[in-house]
NUDREN-829398 format. One record per residue (C-alpha): x, y, z; residue number from 1; residue in three letters. Coordinates in steps of 0.05 Angstrom, whole numbers, plus 5000, padded with zeros to 4 digits. Layout:
<node <X Y Z> NUM ALA>
...
end
This chain:
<node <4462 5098 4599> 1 UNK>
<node <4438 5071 4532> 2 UNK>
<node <4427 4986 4538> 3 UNK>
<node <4473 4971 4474> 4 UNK>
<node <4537 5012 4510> 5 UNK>
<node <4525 4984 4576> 6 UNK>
<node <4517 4909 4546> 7 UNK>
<node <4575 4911 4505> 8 UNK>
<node <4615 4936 4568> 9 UNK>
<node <4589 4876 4604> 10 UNK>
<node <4617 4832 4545> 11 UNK>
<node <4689 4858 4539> 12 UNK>
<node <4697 4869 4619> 13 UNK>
<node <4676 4797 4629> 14 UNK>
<node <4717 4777 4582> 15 UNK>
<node <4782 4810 4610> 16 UNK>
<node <4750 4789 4682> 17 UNK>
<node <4755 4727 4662> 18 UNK>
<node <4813 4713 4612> 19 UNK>
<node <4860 4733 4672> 20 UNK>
<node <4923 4692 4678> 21 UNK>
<node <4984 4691 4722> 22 UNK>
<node <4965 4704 4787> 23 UNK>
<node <4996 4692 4862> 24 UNK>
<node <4962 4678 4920> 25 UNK>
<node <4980 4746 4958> 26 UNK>
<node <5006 4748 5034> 27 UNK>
<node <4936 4750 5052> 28 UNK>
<node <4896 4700 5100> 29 UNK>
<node <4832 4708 5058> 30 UNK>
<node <4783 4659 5096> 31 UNK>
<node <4752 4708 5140> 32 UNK>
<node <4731 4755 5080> 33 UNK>
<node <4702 4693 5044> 34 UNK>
<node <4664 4670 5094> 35 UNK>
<node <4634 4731 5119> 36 UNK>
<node <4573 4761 5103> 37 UNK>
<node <4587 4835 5104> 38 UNK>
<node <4617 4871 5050> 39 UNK>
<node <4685 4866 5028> 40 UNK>
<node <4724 4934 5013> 41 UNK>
<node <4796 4914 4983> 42 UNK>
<node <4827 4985 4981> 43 UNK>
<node <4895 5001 4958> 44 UNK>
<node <4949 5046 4910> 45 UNK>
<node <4918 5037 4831> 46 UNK>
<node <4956 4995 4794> 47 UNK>
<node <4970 4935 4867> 48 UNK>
<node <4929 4878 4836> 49 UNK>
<node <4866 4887 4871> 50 UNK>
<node <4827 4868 4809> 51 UNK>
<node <4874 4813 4803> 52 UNK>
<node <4857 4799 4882> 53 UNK>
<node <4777 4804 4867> 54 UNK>
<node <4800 4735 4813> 55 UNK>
<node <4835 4702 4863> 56 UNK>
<node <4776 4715 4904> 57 UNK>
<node <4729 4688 4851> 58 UNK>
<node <4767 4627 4841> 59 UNK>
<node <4772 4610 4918> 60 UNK>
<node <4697 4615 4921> 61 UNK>
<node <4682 4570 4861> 62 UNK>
<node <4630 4609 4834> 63 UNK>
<node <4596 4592 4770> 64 UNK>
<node <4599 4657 4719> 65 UNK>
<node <4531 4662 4707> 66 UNK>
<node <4521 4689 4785> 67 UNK>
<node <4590 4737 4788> 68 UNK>
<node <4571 4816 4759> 69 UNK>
<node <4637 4841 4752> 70 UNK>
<node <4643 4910 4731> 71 UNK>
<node <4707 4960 4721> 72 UNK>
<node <4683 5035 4732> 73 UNK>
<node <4756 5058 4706> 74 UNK>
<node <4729 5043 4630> 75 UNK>
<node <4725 5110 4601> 76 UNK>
<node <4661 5093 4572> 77 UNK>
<node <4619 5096 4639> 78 UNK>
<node <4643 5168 4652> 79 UNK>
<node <4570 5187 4657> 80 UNK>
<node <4545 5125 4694> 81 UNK>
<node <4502 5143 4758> 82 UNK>
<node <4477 5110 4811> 83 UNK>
<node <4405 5102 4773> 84 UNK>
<node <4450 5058 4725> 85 UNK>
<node <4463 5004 4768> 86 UNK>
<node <4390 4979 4770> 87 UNK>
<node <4400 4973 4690> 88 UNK>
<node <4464 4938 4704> 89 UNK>
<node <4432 4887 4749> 90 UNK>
<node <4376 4879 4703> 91 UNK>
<node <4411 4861 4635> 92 UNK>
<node <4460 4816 4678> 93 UNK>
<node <4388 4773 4695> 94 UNK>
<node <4377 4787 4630> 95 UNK>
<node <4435 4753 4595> 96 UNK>
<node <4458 4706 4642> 97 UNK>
<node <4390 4681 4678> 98 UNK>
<node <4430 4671 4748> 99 UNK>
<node <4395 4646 4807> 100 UNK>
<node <4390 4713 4841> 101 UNK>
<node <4401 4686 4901> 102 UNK>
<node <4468 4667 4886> 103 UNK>
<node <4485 4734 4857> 104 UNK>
<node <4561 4753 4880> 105 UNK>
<node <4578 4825 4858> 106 UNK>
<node <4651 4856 4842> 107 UNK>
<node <4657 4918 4834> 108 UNK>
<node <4720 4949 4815> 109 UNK>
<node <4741 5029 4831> 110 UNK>
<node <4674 5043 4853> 111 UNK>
<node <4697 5104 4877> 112 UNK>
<node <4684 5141 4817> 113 UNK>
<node <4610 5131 4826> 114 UNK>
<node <4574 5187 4876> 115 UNK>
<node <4532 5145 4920> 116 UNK>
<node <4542 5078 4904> 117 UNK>
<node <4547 5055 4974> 118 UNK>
<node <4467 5065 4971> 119 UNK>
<node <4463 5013 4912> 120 UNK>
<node <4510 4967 4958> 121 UNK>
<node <4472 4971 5017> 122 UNK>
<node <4404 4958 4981> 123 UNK>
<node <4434 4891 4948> 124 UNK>
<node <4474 4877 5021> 125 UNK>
<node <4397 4881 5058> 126 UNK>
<node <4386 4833 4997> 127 UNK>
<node <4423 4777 5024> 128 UNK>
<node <4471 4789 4966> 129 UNK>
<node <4553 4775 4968> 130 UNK>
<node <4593 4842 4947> 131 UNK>
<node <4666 4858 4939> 132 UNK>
<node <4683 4929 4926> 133 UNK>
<node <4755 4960 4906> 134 UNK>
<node <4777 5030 4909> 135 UNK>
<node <4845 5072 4905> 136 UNK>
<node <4827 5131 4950> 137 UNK>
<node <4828 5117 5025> 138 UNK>
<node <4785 5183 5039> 139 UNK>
<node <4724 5178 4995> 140 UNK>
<node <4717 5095 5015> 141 UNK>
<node <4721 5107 5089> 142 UNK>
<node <4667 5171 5085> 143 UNK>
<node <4620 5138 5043> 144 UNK>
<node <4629 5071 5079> 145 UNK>
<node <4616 5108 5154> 146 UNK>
<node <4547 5139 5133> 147 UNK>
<node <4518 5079 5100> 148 UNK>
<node <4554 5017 5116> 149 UNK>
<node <4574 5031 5189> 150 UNK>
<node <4576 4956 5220> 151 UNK>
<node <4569 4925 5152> 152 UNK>
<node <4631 4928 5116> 153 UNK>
<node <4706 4889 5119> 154 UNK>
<node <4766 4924 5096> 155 UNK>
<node <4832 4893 5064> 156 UNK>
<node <4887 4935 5054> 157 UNK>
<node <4929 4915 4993> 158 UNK>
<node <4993 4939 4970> 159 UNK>
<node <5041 4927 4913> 160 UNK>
<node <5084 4866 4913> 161 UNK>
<node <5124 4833 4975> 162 UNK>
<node <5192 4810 4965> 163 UNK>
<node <5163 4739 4981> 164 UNK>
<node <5105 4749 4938> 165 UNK>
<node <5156 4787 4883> 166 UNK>
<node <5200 4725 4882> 167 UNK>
<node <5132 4675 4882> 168 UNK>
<node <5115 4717 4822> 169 UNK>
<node <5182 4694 4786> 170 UNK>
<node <5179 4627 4804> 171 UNK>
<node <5242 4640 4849> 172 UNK>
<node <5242 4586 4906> 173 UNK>
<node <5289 4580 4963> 174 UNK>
<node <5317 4553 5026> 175 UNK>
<node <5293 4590 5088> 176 UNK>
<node <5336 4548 5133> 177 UNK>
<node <5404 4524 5093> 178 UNK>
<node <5427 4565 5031> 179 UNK>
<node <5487 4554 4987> 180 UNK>
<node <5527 4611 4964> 181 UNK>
<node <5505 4611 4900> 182 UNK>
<node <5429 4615 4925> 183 UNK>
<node <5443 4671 4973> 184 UNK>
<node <5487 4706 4913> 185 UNK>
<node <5414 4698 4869> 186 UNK>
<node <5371 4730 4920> 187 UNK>
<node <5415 4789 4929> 188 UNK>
<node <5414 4801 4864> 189 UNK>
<node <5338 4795 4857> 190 UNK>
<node <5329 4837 4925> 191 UNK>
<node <5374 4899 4890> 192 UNK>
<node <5324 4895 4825> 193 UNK>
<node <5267 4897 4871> 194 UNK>
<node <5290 4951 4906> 195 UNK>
<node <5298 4988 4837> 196 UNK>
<node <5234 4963 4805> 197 UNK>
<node <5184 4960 4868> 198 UNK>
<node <5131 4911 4868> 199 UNK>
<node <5080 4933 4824> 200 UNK>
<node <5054 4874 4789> 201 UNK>
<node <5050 4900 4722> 202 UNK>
<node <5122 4924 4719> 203 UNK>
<node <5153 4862 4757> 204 UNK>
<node <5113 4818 4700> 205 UNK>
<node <5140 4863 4643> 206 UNK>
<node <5210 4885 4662> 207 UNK>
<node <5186 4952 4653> 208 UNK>
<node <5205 5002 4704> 209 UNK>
<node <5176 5064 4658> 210 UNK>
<node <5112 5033 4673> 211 UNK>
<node <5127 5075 4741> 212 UNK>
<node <5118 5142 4714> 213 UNK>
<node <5055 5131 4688> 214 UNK>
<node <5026 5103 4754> 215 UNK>
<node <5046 5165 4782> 216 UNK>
<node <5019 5218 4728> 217 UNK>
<node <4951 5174 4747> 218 UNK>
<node <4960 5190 4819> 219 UNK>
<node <4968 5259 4810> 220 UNK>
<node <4924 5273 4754> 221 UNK>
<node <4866 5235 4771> 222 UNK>
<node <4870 5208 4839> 223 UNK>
<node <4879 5285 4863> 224 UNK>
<node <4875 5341 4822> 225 UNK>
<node <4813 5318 4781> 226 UNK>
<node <4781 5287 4840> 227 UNK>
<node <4792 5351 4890> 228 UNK>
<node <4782 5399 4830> 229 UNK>
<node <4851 5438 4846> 230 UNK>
<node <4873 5498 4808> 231 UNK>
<node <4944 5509 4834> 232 UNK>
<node <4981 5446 4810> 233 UNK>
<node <5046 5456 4807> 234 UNK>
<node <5052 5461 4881> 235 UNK>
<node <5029 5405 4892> 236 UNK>
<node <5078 5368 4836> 237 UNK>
<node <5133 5409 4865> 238 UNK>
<node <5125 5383 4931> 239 UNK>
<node <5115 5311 4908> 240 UNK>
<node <5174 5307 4876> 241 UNK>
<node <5208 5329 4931> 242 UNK>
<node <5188 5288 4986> 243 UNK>
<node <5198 5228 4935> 244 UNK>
<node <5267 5250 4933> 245 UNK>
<node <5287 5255 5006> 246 UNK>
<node <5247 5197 5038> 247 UNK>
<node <5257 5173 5102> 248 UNK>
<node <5269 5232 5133> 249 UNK>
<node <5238 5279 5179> 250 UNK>
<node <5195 5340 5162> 251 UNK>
<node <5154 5388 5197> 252 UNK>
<node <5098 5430 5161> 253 UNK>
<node <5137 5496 5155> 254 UNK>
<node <5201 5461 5142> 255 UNK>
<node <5167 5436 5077> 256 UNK>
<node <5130 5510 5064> 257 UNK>
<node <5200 5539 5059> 258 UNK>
<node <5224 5498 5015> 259 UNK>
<node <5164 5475 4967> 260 UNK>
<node <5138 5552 4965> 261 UNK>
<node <5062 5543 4989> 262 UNK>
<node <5037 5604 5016> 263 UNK>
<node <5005 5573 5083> 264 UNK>
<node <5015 5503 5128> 265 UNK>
<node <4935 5492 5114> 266 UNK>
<node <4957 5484 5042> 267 UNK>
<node <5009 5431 5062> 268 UNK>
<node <4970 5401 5106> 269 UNK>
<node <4914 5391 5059> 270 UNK>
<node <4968 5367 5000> 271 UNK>
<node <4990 5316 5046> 272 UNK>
<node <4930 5286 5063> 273 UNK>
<node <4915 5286 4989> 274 UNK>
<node <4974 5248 4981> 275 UNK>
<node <4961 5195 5036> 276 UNK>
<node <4892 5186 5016> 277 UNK>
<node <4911 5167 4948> 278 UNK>
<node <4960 5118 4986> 279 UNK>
<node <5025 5153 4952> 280 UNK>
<node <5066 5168 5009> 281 UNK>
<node <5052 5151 5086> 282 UNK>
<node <5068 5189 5147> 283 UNK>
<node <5108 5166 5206> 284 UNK>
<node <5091 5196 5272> 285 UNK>
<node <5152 5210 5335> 286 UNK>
<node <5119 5153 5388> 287 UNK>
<node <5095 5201 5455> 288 UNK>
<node <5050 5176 5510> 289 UNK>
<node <5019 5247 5490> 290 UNK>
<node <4971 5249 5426> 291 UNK>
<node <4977 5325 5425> 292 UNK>
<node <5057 5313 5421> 293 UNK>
<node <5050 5265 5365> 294 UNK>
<node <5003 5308 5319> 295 UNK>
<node <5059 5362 5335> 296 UNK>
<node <5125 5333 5316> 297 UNK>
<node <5160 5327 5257> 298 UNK>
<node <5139 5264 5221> 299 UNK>
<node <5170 5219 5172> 300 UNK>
<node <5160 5203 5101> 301 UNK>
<node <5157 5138 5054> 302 UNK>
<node <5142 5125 4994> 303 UNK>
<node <5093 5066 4975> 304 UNK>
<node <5130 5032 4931> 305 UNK>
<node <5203 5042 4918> 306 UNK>
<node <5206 5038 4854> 307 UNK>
<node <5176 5110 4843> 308 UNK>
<node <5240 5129 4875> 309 UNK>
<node <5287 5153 4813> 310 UNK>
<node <5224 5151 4770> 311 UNK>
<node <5194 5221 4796> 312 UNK>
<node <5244 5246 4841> 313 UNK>
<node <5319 5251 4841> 314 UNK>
<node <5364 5199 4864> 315 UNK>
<node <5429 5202 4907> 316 UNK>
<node <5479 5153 4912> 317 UNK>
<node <5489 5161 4984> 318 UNK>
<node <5410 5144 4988> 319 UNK>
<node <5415 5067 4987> 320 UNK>
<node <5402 5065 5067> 321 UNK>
<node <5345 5111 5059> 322 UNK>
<node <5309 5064 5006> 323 UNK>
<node <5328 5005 5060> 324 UNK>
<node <5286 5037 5109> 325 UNK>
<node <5232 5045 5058> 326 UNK>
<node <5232 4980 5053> 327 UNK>
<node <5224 4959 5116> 328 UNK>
<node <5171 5011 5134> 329 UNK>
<node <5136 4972 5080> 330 UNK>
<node <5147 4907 5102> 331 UNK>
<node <5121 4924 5177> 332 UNK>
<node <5059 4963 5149> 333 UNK>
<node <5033 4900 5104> 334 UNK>
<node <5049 4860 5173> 335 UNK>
<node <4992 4908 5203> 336 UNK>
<node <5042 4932 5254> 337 UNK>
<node <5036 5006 5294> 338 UNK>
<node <5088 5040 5265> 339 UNK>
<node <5128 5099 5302> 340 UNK>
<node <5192 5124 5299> 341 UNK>
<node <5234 5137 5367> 342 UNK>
<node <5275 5210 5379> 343 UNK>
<node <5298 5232 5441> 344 UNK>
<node <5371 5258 5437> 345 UNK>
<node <5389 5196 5397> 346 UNK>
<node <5340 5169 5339> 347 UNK>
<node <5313 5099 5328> 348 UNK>
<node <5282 5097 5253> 349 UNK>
<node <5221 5039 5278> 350 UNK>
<node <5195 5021 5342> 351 UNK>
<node <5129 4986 5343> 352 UNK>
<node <5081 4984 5394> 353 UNK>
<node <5022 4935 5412> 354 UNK>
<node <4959 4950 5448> 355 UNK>
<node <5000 4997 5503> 356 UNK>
<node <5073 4981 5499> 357 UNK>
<node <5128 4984 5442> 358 UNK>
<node <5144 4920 5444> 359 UNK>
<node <5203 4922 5388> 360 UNK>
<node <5253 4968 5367> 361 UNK>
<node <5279 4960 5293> 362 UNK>
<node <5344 5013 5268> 363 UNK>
<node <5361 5006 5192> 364 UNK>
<node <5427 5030 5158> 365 UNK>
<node <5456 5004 5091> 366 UNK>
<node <5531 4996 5127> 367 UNK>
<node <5563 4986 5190> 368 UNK>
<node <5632 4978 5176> 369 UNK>
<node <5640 5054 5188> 370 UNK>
<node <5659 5066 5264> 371 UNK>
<node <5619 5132 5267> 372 UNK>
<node <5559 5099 5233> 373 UNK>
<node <5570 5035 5280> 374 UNK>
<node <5569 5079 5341> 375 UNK>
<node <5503 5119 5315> 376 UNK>
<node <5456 5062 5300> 377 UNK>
<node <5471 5028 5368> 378 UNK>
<node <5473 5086 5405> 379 UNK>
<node <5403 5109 5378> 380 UNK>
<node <5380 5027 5380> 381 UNK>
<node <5401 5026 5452> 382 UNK>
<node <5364 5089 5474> 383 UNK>
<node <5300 5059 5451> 384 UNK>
<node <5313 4995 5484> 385 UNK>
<node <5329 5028 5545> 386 UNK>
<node <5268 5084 5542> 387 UNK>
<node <5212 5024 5533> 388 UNK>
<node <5242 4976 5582> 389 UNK>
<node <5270 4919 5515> 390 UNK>
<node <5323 4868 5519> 391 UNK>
<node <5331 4864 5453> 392 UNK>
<node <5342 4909 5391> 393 UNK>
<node <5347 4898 5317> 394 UNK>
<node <5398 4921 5266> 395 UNK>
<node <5380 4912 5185> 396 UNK>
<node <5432 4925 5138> 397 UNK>
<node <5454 4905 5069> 398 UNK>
<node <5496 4850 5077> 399 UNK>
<node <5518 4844 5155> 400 UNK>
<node <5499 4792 5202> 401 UNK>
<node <5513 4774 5273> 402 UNK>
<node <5495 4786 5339> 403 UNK>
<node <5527 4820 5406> 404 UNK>
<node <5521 4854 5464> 405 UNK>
<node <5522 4924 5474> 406 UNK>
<node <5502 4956 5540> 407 UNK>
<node <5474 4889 5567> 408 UNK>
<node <5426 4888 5508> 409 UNK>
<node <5419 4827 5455> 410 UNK>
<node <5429 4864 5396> 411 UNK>
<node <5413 4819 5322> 412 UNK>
<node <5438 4841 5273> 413 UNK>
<node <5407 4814 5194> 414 UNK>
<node <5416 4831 5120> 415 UNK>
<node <5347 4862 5106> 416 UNK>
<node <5335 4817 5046> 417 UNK>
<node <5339 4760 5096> 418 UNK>
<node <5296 4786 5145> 419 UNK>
<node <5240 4798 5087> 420 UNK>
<node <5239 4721 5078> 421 UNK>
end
């Protein structure tokens, strides 16, 4: 690349870099990634805040400006930057700036777009130098990262807004111990617009769930058919747009071949993975003691943000339970739990297991005031319980709370909104 372009993207992303604003300290205990001397790999759905993460990050480490080289690789104008161009890159920084080099702390933002910039990294890592690295496709960071960086790297996993960090955002404080009526009556409220909007930062700042659709056109467009050079697309859409309207549910390979109309499982296979890699949807494996078993049985689906849900697929009213359990899938993945879901001749939607054991089992349904749906959720709950040896179960619904016994097991039952607190 020509020095005038590449200096006068240094200026305005520098500018933007720096002219950032409202920001929240995420759910994240950040310490160990400052401290550290390996790289740092935030990875993550476009669109989370991880460029908003690699400020924070800035901020926390007190850096003067002259020593940060931030650079965005989503600017359309570095569509033909290689990996020759980061020498240049480093060179007009000393240039412009005159840093102590020694100081040097690099952010780099979507560096997947770049073929074989984890050599570059690598080279300015055996230089003693700090480097933070973002990326929105969980496949390409994780190859490149295991031939060259093996040993050397650190990996945070962001994802779109918490509720907590959704409510921080709005300057919404509360009462985890004593609320009033009218308190509980406001987070309700807020909890059903989060459930509509999600918690992408963008849209939560702007009001502006259409914001959504866009996100996902990105996904699709970029994140997967550009990037893996695919001809038949509107397979692929098709079967998007149908998981995203039936989440939470269970799904084999050829169950979704007959209906989506790919011609083999390979092809749904592979169009999943696309789809997990670009952190769209995640899969849900049936908990067995076998691996085999596991890779074998139906899994289930959620979306990664539940405010695509109505935006690209097509919403039922009877649905509200599934987006619960969305929801809470969420909330347990950004806890870093081991996520399975329990089936024997009853279901449990979450149990959770630790080193060897499931240590927690976790059913969610939007009501319980129905006998018939009062009767399922414990009967499934207590199966688990009883299958990995647990005293206690938990119920999250919309609005109930309480605890009994059923079976000789402590069952808890919580509003989810509560629980996410």
């Amino acid at each position: 690349m020509d020095n005038i372009t590449l200096k006068q993207i240094i200026a305005d992303q520098r500018h933007d870099f720096f002219s950032k604003k409202k920001l929240i300290q995420r759910e994240l205990n950040l310490d160990t990634y400052l401290k550290t001397s390996q790289v740092v790999v935030i990875s993550g759905i476009r669109r989370c805040g991880k460029s908003s993460l690699l400020y924070l990050i800035k901020n926390l480490m007190h850096i003067k400006k002259e020593h940060i080289i931030y650079f965005n690789f989503e600017d359309e104008r570095l569509i033909n930057f290689q990996i020759e161009d980061f020498n240049e890159l480093y060179a007009l920084h000393i240039e412009l700036f005159r840093p102590d080099t020694s100081k040097i702390v690099w952010f780099l933002d979507e560096i997947q777009n770049i073929p074989n910039w984890e050599k570059f990294v690598n080279r300015m890592y055996e230089k003693g130098m700090k480097i933070f690295v973002t990326g929105s496709n969980a496949t390409l960071l994780s190859s490149e990262i295991s031939t060259t960086l093996t040993g050397r790297n650190m990996t945070i996993y962001l994802m779109p807004f918490s509720f907590k960090e959704y409510l921080r955002f709005k300057n919404i404080s509360y009462s985890k111990t004593i609320m009033t009526t009218e308190q509980q009556a406001m987070l309700t409220g807020e909890f059903t617009k989060y459930i509509e909007t999600g918690g992408f930062p963008q849209v939560v700042k702007e009001n502006n769930s259409e914001l959504i659709s866009s996100y996902y056109q990105d996904i699709i467009y970029r994140d997967i058919i550009a990037r893996y050079s695919l001809q038949q697309t509107e397979e692929l859409k098709n079967l998007s747009l149908f998981i995203a309207s039936n989440i939470s549910r269970l799904y084999s390979y050829r169950k979704l071949l007959s209906i989506c109309g790919v011609n083999s499982v390979s092809t749904i296979k592979k169009y999943l993975n696309y789809f997990e890699q670009s952190f769209l949807f995640y899969f849900v494996k049936k908990f067995d003691y076998s691996v085999r078993k596991q890779i074998l049985n139906p899994k289930k689906i959620y979306l990664s943000d539940t405010g695509f849900y109505g935006k690209i697929g097509f919403r039922a009213t009877q649905d509200f339970g599934h987006l619960l359990e969305n929801i809470v899938f969420l909330s347990l993945k950004k806890m870093g739990k081991e996520i399975f879901y329990h089936k024997n001749k009853y279901e449990c939607d979450f149990v959770i297991k630790e080193n060897l054991k499931i240590i927690q089992a976790i059913q969610v349904t939007a009501q319980m005031n129905n006998e018939k749906t009062r009767e399922r959720e414990l009967t499934g709950l207590y199966e688990a319980l009883n299958t990995y040896n647990l005293d206690q179960g938990l119920i999250l619904t919309e609005t109930e709370e309480g605890e009994e016994i059923y079976k000789q097991k402590r069952i808890v039952i919580k509003p989810v909104w509560k629980w996410l607190l």
